[in-house]
N, C-alpha and C positions, 0 to 999 in steps of 0.2 A: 506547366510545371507539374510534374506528377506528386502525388500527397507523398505526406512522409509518412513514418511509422509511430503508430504507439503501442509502447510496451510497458505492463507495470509491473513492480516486483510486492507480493505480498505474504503475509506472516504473521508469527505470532511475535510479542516482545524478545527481542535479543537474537533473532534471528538473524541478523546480518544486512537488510533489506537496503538502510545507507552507506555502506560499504560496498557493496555489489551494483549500488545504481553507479554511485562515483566509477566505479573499476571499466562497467560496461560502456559507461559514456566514454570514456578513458578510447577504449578497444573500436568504439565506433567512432569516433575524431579518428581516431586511426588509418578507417578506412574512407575518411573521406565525405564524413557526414557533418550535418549541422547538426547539434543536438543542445537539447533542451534537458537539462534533469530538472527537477521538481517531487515535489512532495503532498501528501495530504495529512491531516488536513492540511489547508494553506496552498502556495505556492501562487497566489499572486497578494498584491499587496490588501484587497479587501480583504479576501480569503484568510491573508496572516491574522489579521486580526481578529478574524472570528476563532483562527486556532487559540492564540491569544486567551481570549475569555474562554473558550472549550476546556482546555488543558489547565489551563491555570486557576481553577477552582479551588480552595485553600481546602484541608481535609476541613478543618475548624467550620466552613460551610455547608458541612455536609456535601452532597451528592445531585446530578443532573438527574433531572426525572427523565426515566427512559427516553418519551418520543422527543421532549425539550432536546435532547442531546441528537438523537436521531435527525431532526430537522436543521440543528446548527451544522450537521457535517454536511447535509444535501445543501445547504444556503452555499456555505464555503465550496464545494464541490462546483455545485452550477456556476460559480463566479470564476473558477480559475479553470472549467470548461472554455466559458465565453470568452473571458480576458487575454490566455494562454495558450490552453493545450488546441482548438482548433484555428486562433492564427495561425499557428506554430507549423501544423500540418499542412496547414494550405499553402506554404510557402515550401514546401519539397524538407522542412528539418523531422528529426525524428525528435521524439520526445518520450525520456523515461519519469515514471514519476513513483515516490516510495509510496503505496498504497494507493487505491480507486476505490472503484464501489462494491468489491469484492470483501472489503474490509468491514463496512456496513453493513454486510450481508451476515460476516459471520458473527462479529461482536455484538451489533445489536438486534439482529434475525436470527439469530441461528443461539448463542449463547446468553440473549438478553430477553427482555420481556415485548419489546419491541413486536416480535414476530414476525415469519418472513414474508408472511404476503401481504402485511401491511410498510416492508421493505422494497417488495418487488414493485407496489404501485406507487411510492416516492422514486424509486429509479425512473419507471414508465412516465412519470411525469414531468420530473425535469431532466432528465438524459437521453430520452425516447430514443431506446435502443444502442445508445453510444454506447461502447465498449471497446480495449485495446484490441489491438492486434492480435498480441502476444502477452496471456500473464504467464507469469514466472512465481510458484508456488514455492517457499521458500521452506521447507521443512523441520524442525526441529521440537525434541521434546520441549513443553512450558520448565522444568526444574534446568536443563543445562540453558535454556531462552533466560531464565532468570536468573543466573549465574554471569551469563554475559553482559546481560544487561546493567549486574550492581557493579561489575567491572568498570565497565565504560562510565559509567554515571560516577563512581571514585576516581577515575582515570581526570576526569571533567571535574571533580568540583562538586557536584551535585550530591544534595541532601534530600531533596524533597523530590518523591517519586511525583507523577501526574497521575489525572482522574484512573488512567486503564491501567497501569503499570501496579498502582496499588491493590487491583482487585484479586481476588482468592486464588489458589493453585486449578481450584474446579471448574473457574472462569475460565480460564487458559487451556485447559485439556478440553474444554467445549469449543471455545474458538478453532484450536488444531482441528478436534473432528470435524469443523466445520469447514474448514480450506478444503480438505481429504473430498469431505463431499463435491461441492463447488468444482472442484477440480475431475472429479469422475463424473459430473454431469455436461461438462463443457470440455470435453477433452480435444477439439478440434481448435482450441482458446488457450488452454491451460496443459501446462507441464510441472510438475511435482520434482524440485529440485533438493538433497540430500542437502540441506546446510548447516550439519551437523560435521562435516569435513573443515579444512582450514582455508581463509577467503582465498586462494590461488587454487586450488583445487575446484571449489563451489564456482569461482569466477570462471574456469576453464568449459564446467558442465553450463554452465548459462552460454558463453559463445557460442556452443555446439549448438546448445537448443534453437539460440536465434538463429543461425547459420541454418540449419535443417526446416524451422518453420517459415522463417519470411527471403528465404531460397537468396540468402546472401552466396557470394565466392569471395 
């Protein structure tokens, strides 16, 4: 059975990432695939619950201490590795998932206190060397990212932003410059997708990307 595919889609707040994972899986059932979407943090059942306690920090509690936060997303990470994403592969399905360790990389290495080479050697350690196939860079300024975001979140109901959503506009313009990086470093990995368009448009330039890097017809 030959491995399937993985592809993540990553970004800043309001970028579109859960809509565009749904749309592609959507596009690949289409052609005849098994697919998996998924999410981080989370996407298996230990994993949810460590997103659970991560996210749902009450502000009244204050705030995770950088590495404490860093470390919960590699625990949930490495569980929904092992439980999920390389079953999954090893039986010929693809799997998209909203954010991987690219996410980690930017918000707490690149825009946190964290640092990245104390990021790079918790990836090396429990990932050792996994990474997608295909990331899918999802682009958009943090002020219309957050625009969207308070949209959907009033669309849903929702009152109480989580831990990252409520952090600074300075936060968010660090995290962006930091995909931009990430992305110009690994460009054989990583494609910089405009998601700043309306999801039929964004959805169209992600087919192409996938179609052109993992040599679909």
């Amino acid at each position: 059975m030959p491995r399937g595919r993985f592809i993540s889609l990553e970004g800043g707040e309001g970028a579109g990432k859960s809509t565009q994972t749904r749309l592609l899986a959507t596009w690949l059932r289409g052609h005849g695939h098994e697919v998996i979407e998924t999410r981080e943090p989370g996407g298996s059942p230990a994993a949810e619950k460590i997103r659970q306690t991560l996210l749902g920090l009450p502000e009244s509690d204050g705030t995770w201490d950088a590495h404490t936060e860093c470390l919960l997303l590699y625990a949930a990470r490495r569980q929904h590795v092992v439980d999920i994403i390389r079953p999954a592969l090893a039986r010929g399905a693809w799997v998209i998932t909203d954010r991987f360790s690219d996410s980690t990389m930017a918000y707490q290495g690149y825009a946190g206190s964290v640092g990245r080479p104390a990021v790079e050697a918790l990836d090396h350690w429990t990932m050792a060397g996994f990474k997608p196939d295909l990331t899918l860079m999802l682009d958009i300024e943090p002020e219309a990212g957050a625009a969207r975001a308070g949209e959907r979140a009033r669309a849903a109901g929702q009152t109480v932003l989580d831990v990252f959503e409520r952090r600074p506009i300075a936060f968010h313009e660090a995290v962006l410059s930091a995909f931009r990086d990430i992305a110009a470093q690994e460009p054989e990995r990583c494609i910089v997708i405009d998601a700043s368009a309306t999801p039929d448009i964004v959805a169209a330039a992600i087919q192409n990307a996938v179609k052109a890097r993992l040599e679909m017809k």
